[in-house]
N, CA, C and O atoms as a Maestro MAE file, in Angstrom:
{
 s_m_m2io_version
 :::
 2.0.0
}

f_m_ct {
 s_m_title
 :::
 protein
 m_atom[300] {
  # First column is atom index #
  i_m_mmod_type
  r_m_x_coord
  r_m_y_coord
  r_m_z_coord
  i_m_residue_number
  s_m_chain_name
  s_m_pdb_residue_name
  s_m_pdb_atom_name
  i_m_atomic_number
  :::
  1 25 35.964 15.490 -15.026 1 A "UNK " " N  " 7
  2 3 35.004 16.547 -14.779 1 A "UNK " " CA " 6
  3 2 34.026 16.672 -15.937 1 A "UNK " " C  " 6
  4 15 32.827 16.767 -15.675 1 A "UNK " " O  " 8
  5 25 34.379 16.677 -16.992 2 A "UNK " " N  " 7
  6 3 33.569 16.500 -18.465 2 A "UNK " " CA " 6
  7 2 32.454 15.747 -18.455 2 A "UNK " " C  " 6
  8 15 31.326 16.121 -18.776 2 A "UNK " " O  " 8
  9 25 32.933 14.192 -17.911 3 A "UNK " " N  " 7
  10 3 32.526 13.130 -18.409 3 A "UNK " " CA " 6
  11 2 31.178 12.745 -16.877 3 A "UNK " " C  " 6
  12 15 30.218 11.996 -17.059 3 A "UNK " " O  " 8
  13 25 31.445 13.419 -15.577 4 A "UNK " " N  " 7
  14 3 30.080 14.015 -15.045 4 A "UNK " " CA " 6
  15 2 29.517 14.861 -15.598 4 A "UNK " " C  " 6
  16 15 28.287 14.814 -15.603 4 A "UNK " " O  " 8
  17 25 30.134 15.838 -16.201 5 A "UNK " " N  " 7
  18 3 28.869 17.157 -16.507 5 A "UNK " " CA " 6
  19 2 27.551 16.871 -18.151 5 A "UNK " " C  " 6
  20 15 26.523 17.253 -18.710 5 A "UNK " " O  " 8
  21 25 28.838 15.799 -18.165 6 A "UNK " " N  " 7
  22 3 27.846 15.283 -19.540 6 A "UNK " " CA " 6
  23 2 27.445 13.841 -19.146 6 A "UNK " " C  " 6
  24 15 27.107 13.080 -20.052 6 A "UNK " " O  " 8
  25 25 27.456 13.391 -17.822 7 A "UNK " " N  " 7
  26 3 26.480 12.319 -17.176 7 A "UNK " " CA " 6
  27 2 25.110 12.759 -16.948 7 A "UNK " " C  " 6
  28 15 24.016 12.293 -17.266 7 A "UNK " " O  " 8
  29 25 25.642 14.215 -16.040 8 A "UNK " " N  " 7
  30 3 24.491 15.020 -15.265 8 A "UNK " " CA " 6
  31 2 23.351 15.495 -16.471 8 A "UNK " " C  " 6
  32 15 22.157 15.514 -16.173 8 A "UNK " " O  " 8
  33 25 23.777 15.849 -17.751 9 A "UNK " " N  " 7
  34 3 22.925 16.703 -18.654 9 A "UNK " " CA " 6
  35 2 22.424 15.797 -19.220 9 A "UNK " " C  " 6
  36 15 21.287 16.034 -19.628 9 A "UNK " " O  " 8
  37 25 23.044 14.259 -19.536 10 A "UNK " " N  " 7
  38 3 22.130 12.909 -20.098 10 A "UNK " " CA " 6
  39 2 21.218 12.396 -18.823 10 A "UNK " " C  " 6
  40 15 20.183 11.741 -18.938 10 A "UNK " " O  " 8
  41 25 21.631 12.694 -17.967 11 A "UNK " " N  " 7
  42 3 20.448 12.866 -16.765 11 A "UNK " " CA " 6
  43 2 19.189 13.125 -16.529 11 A "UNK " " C  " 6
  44 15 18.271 12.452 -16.060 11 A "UNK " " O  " 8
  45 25 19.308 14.615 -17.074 12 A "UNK " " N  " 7
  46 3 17.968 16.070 -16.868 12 A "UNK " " CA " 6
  47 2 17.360 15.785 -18.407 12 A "UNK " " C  " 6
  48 15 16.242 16.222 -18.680 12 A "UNK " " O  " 8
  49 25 18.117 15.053 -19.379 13 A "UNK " " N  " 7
  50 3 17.110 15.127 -20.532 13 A "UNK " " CA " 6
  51 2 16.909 13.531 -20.458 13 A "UNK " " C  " 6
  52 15 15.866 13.569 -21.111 13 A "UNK " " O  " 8
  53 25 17.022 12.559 -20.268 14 A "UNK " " N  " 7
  54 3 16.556 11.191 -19.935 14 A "UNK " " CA " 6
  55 2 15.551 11.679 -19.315 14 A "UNK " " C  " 6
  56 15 14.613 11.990 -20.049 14 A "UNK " " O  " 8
  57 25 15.373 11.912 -17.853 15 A "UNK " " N  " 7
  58 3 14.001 12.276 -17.399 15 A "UNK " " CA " 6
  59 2 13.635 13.080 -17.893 15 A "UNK " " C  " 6
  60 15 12.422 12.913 -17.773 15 A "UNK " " O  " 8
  61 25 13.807 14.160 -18.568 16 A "UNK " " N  " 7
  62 3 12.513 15.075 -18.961 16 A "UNK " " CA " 6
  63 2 12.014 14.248 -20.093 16 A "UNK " " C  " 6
  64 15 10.861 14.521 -20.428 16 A "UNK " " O  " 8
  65 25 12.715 13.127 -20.889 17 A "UNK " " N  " 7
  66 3 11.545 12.569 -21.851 17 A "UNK " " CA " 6
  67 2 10.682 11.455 -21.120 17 A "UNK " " C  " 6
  68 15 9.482 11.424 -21.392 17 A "UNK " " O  " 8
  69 25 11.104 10.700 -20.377 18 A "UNK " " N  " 7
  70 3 10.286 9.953 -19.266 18 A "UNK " " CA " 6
  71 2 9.046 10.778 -18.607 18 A "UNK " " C  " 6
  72 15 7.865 10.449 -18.496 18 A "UNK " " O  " 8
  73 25 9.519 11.604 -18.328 19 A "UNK " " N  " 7
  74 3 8.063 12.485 -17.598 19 A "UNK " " CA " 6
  75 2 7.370 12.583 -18.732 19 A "UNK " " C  " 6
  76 15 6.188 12.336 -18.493 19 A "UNK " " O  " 8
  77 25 7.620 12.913 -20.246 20 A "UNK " " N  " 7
  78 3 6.718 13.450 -20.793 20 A "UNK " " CA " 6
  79 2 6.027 11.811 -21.892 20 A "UNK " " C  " 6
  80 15 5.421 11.935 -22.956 20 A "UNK " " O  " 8
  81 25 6.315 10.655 -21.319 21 A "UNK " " N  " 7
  82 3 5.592 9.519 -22.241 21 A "UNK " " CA " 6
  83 2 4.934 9.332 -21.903 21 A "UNK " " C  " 6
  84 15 4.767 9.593 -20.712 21 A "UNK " " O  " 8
  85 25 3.819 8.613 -22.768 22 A "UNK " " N  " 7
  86 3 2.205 8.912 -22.935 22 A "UNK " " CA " 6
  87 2 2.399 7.602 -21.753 22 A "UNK " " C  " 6
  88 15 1.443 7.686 -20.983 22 A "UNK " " O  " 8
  89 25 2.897 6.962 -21.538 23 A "UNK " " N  " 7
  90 3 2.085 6.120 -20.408 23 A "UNK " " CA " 6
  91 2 2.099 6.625 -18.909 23 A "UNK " " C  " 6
  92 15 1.462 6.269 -17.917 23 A "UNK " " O  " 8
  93 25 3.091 7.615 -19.127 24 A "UNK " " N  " 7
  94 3 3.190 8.044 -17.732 24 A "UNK " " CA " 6
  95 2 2.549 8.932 -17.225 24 A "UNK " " C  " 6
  96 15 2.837 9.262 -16.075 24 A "UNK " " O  " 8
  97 25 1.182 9.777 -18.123 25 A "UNK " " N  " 7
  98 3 0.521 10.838 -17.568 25 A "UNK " " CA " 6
  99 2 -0.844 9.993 -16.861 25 A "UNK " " C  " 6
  100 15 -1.640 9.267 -17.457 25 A "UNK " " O  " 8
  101 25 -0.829 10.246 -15.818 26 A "UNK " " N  " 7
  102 3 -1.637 9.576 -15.015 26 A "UNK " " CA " 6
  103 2 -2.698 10.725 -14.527 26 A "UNK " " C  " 6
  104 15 -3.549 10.523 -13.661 26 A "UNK " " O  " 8
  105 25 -2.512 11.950 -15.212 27 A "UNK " " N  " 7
  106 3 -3.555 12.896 -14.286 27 A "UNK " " CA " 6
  107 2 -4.769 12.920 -15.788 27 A "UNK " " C  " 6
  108 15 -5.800 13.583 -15.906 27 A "UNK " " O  " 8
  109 25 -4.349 12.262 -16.440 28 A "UNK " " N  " 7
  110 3 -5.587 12.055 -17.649 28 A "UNK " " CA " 6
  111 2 -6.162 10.511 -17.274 28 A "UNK " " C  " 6
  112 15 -6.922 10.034 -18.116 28 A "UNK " " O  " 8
  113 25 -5.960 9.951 -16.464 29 A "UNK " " N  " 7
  114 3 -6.563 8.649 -16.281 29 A "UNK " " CA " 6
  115 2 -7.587 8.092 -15.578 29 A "UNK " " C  " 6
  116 15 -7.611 7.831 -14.375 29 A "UNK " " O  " 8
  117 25 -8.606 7.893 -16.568 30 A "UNK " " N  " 7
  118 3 -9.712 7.222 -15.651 30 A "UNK " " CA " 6
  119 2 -9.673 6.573 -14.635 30 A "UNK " " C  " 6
  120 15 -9.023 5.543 -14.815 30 A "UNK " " O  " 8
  121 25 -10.242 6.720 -13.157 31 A "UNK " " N  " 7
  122 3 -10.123 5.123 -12.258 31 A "UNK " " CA " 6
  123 2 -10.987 4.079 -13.082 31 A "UNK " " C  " 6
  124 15 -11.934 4.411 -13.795 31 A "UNK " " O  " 8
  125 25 -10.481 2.576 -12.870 32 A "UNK " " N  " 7
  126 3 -11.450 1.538 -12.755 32 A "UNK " " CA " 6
  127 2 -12.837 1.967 -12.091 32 A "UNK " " C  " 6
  128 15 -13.322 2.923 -11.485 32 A "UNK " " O  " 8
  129 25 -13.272 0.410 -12.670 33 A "UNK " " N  " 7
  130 3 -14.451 0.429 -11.838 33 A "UNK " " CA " 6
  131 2 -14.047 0.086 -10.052 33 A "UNK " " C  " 6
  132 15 -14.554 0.442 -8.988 33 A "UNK " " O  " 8
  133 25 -13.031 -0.666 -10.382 34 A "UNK " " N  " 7
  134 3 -13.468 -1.052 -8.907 34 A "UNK " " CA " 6
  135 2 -12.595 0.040 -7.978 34 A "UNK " " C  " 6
  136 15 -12.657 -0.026 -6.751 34 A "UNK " " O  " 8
  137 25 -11.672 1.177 -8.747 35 A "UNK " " N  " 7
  138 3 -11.831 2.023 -7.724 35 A "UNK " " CA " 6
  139 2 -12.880 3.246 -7.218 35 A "UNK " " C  " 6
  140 15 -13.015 3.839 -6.147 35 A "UNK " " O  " 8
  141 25 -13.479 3.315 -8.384 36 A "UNK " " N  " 7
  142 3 -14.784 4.243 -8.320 36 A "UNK " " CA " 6
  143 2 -15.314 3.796 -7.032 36 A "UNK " " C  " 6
  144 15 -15.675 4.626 -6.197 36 A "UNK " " O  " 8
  145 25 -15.403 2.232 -6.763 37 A "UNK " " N  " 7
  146 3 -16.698 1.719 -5.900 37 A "UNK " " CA " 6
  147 2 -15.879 2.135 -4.673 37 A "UNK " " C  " 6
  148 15 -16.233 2.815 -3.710 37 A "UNK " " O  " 8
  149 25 -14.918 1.668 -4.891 38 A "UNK " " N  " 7
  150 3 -14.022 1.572 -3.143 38 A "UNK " " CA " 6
  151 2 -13.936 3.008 -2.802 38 A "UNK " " C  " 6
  152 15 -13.771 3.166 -1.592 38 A "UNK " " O  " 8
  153 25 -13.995 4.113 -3.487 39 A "UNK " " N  " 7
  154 3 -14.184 5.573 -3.093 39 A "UNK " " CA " 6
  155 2 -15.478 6.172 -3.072 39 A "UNK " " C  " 6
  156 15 -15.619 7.359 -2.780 39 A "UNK " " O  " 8
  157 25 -16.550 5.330 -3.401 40 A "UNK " " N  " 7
  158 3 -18.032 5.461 -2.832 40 A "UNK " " CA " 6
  159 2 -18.620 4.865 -1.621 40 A "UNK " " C  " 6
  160 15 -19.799 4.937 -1.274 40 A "UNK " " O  " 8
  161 25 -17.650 4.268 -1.022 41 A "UNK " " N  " 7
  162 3 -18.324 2.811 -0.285 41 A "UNK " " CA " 6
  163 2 -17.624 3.907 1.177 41 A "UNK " " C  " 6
  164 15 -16.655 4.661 1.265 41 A "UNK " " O  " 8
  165 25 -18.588 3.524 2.023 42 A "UNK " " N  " 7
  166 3 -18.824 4.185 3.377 42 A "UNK " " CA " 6
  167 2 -18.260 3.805 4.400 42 A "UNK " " C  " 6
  168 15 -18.789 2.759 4.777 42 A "UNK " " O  " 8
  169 25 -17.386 4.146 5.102 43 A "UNK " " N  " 7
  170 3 -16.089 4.104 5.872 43 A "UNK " " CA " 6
  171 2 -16.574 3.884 7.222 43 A "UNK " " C  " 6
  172 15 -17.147 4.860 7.706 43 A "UNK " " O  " 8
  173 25 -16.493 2.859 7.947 44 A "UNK " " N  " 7
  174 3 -17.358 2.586 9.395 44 A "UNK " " CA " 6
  175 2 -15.585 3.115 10.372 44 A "UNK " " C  " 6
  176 15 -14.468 2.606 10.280 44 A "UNK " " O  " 8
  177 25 -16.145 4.445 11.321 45 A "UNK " " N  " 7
  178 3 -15.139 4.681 11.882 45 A "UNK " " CA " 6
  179 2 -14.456 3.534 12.326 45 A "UNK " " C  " 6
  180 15 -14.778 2.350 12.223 45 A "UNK " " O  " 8
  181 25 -13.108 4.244 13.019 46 A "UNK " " N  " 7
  182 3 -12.321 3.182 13.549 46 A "UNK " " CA " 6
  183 2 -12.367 2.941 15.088 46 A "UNK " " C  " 6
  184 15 -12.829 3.969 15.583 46 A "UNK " " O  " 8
  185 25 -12.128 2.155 15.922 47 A "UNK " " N  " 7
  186 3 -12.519 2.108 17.125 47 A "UNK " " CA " 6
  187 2 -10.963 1.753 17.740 47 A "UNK " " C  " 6
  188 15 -10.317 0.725 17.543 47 A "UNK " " O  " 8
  189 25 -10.560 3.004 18.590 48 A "UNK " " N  " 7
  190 3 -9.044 2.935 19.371 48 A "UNK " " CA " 6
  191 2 -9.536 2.361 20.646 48 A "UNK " " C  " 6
  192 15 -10.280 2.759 21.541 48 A "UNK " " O  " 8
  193 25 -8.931 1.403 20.436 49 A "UNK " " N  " 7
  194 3 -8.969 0.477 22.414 49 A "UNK " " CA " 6
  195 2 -7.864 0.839 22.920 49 A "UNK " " C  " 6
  196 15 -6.812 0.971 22.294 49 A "UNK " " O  " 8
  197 25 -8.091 1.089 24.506 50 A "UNK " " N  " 7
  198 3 -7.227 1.088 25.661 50 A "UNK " " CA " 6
  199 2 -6.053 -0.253 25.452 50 A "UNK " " C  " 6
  200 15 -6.658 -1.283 25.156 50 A "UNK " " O  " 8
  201 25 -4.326 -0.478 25.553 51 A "UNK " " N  " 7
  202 3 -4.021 -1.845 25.491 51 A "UNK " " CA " 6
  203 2 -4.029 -1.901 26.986 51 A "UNK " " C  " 6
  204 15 -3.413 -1.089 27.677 51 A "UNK " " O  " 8
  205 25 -4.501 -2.548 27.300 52 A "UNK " " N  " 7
  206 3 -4.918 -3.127 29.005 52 A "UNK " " CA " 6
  207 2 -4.675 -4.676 28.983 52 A "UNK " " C  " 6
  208 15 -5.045 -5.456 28.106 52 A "UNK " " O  " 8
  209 25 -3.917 -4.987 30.228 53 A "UNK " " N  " 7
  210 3 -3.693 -6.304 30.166 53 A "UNK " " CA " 6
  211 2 -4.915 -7.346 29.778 53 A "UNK " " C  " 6
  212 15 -4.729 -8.361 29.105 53 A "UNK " " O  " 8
  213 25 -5.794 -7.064 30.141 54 A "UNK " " N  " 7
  214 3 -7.130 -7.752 30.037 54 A "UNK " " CA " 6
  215 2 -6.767 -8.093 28.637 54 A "UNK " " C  " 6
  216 15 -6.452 -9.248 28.350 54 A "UNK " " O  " 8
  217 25 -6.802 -6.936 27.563 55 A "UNK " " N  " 7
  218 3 -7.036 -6.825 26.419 55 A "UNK " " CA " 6
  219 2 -5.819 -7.880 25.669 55 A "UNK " " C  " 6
  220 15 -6.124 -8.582 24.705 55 A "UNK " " O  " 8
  221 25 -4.593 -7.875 26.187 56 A "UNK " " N  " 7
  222 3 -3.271 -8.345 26.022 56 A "UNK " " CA " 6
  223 2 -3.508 -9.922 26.197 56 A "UNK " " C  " 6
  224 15 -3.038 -10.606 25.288 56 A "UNK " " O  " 8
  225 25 -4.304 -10.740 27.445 57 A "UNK " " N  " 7
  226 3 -5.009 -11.741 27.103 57 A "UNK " " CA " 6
  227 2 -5.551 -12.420 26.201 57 A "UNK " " C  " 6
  228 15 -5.226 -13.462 25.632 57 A "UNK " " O  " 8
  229 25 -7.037 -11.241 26.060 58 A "UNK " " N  " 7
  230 3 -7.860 -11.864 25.077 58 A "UNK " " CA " 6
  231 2 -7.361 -11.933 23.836 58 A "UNK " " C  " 6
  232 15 -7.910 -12.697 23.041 58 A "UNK " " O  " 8
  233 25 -6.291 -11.199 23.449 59 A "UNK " " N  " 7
  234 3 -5.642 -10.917 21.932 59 A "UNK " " CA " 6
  235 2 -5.366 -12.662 22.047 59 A "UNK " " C  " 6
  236 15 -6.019 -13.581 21.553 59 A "UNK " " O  " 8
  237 25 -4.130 -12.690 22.903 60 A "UNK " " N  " 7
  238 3 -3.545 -13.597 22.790 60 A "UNK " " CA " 6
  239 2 -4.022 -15.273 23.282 60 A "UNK " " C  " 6
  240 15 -3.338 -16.295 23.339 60 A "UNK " " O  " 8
  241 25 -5.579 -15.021 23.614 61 A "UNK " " N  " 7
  242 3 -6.114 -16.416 23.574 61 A "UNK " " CA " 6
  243 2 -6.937 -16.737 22.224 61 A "UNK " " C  " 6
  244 15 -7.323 -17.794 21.725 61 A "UNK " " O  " 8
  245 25 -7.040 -15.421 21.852 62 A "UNK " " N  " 7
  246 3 -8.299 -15.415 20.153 62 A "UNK " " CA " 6
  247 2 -6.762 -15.992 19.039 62 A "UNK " " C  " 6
  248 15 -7.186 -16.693 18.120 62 A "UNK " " O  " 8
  249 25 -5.235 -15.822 18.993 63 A "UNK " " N  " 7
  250 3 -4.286 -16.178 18.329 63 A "UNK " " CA " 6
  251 2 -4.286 -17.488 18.626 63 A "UNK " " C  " 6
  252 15 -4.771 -18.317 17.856 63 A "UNK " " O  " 8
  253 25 -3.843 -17.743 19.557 64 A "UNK " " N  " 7
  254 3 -3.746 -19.314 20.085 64 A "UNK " " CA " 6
  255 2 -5.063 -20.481 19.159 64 A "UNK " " C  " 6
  256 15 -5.031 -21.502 18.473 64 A "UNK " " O  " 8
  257 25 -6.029 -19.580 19.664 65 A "UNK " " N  " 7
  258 3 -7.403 -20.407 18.673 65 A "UNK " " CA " 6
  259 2 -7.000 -20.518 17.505 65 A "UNK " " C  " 6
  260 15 -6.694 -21.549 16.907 65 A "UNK " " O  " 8
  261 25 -6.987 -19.169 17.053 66 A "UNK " " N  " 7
  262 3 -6.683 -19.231 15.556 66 A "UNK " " CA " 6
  263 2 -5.690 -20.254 14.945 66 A "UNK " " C  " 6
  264 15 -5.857 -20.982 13.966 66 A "UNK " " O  " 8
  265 25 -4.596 -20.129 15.776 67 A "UNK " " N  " 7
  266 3 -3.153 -20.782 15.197 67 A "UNK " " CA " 6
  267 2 -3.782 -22.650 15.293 67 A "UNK " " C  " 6
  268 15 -3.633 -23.461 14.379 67 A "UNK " " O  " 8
  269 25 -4.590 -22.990 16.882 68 A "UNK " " N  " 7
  270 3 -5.123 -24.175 16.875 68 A "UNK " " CA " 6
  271 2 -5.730 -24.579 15.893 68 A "UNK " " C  " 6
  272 15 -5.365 -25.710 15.572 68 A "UNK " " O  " 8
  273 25 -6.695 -24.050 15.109 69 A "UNK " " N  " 7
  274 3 -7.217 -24.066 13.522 69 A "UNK " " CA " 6
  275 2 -7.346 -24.407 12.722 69 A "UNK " " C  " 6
  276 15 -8.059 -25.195 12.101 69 A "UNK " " O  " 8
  277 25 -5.847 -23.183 12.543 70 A "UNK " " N  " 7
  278 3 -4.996 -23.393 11.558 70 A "UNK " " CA " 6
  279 2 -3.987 -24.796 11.292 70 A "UNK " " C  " 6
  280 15 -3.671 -25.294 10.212 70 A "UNK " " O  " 8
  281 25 -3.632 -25.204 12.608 71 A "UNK " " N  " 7
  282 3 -3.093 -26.374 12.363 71 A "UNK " " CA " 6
  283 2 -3.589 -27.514 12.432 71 A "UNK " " C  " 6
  284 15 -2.833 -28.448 12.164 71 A "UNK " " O  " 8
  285 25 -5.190 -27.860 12.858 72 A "UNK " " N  " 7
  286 3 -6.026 -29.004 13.003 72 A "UNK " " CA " 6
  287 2 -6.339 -29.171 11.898 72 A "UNK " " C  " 6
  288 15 -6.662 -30.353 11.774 72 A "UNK " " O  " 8
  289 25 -6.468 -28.436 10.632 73 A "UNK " " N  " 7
  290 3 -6.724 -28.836 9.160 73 A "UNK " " CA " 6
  291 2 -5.160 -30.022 8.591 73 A "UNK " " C  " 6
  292 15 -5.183 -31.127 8.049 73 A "UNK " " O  " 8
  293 25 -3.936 -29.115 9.046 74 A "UNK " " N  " 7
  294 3 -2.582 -30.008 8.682 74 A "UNK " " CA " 6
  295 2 -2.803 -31.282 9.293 74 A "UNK " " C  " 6
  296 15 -2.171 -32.179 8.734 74 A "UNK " " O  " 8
  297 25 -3.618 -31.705 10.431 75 A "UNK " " N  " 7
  298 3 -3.237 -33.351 11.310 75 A "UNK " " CA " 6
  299 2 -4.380 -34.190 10.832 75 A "UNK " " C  " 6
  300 15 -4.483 -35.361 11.198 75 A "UNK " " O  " 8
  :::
 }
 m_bond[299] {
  # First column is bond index #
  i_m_from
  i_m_to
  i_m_order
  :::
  1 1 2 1
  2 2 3 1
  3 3 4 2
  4 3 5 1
  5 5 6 1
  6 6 7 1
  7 7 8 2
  8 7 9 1
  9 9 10 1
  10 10 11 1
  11 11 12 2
  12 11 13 1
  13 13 14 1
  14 14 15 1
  15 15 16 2
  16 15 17 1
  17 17 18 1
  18 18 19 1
  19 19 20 2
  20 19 21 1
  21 21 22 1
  22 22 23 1
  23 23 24 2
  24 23 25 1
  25 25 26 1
  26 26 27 1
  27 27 28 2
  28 27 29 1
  29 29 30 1
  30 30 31 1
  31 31 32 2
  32 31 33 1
  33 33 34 1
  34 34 35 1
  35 35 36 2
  36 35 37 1
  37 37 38 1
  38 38 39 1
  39 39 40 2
  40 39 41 1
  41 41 42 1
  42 42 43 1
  43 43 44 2
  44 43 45 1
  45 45 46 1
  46 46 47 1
  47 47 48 2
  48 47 49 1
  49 49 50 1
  50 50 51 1
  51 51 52 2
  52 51 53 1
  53 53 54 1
  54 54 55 1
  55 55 56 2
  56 55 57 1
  57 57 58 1
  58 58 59 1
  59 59 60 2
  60 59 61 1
  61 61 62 1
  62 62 63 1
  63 63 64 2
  64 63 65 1
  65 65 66 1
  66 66 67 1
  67 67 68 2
  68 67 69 1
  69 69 70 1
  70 70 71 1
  71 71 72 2
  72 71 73 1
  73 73 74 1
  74 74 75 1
  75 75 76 2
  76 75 77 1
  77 77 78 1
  78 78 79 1
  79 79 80 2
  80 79 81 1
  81 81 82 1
  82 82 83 1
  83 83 84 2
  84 83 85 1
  85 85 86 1
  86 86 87 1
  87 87 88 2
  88 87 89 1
  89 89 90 1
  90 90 91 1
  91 91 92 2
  92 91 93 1
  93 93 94 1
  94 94 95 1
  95 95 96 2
  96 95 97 1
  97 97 98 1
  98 98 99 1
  99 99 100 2
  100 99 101 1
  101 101 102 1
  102 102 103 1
  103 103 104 2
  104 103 105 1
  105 105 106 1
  106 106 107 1
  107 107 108 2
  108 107 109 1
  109 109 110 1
  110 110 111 1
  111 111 112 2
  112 111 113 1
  113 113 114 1
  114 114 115 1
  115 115 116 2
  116 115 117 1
  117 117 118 1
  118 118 119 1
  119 119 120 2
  120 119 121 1
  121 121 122 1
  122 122 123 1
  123 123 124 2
  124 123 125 1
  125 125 126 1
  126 126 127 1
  127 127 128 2
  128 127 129 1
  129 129 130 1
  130 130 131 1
  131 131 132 2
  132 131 133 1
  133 133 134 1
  134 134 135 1
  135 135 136 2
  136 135 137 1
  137 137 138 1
  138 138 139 1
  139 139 140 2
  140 139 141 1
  141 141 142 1
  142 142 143 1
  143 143 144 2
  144 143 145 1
  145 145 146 1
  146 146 147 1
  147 147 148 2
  148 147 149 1
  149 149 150 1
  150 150 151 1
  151 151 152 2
  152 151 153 1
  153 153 154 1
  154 154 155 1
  155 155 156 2
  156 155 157 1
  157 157 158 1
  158 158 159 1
  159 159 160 2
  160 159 161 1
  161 161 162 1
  162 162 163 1
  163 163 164 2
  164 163 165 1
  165 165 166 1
  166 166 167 1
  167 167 168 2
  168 167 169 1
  169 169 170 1
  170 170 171 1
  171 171 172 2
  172 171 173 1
  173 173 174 1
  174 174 175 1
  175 175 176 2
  176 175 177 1
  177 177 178 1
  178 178 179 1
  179 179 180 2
  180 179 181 1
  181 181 182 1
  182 182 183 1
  183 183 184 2
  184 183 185 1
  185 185 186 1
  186 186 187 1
  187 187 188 2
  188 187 189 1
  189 189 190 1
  190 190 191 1
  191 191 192 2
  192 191 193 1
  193 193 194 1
  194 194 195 1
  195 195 196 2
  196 195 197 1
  197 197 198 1
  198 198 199 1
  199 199 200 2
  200 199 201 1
  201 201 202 1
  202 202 203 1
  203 203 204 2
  204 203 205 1
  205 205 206 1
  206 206 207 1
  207 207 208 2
  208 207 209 1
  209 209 210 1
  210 210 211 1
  211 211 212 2
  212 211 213 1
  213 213 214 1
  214 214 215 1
  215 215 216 2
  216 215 217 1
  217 217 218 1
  218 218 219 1
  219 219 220 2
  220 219 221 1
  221 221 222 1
  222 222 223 1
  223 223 224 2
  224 223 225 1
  225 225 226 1
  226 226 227 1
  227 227 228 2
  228 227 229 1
  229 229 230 1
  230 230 231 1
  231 231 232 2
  232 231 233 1
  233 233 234 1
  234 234 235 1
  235 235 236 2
  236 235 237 1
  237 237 238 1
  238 238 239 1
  239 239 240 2
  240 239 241 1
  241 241 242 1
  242 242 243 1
  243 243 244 2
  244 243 245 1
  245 245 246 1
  246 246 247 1
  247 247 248 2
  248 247 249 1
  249 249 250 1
  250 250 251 1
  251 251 252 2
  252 251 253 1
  253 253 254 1
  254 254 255 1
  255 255 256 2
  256 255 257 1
  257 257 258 1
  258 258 259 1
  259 259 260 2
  260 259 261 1
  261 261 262 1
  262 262 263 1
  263 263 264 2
  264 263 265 1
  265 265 266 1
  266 266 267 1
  267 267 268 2
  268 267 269 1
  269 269 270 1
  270 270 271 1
  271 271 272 2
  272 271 273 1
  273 273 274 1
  274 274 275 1
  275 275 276 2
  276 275 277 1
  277 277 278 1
  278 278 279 1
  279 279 280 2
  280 279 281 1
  281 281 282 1
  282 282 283 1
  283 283 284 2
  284 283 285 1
  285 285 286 1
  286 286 287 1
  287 287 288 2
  288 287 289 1
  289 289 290 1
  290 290 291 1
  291 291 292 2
  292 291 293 1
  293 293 294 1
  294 294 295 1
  295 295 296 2
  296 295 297 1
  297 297 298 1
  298 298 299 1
  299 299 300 2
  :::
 }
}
């Protein structure tokens, strides 16, 4: 019983010095550049399609191409 209660308390003070090291404060941290850009850059909605067999087709003849392709470079 000891030898948890003095697991548990090397526990709560292990992390409380982890939370408090300088590499881990992240609410003082600049973004990059390149996330600055990617949170300026303009979001073209998204477009939800019906899955309709039609659609279940064309998926699966545009894969087939693709995969054809993909493997005419290997022969």
């Amino acid at each position: 019983m000891r030898s948890r209660v003095l697991a548990m308390g090397m526990l709560v003070c292990l992390s409380a010095c982890a939370s408090m090291a300088p590499g881990i404060q992240f609410g003082k941290a600049q973004p990059s550049s390149t996330e600055a850009d990617e949170a300026d850059a303009v979001v073209a909605p998204a477009e939800i399609l019906a899955i309709t067999p039609r659609l279940v087709r064309r998926e699966k003849a545009l894969r087939d191409q693709q995969v054809a392709e993909d493997i005419s470079a290997l022969i």
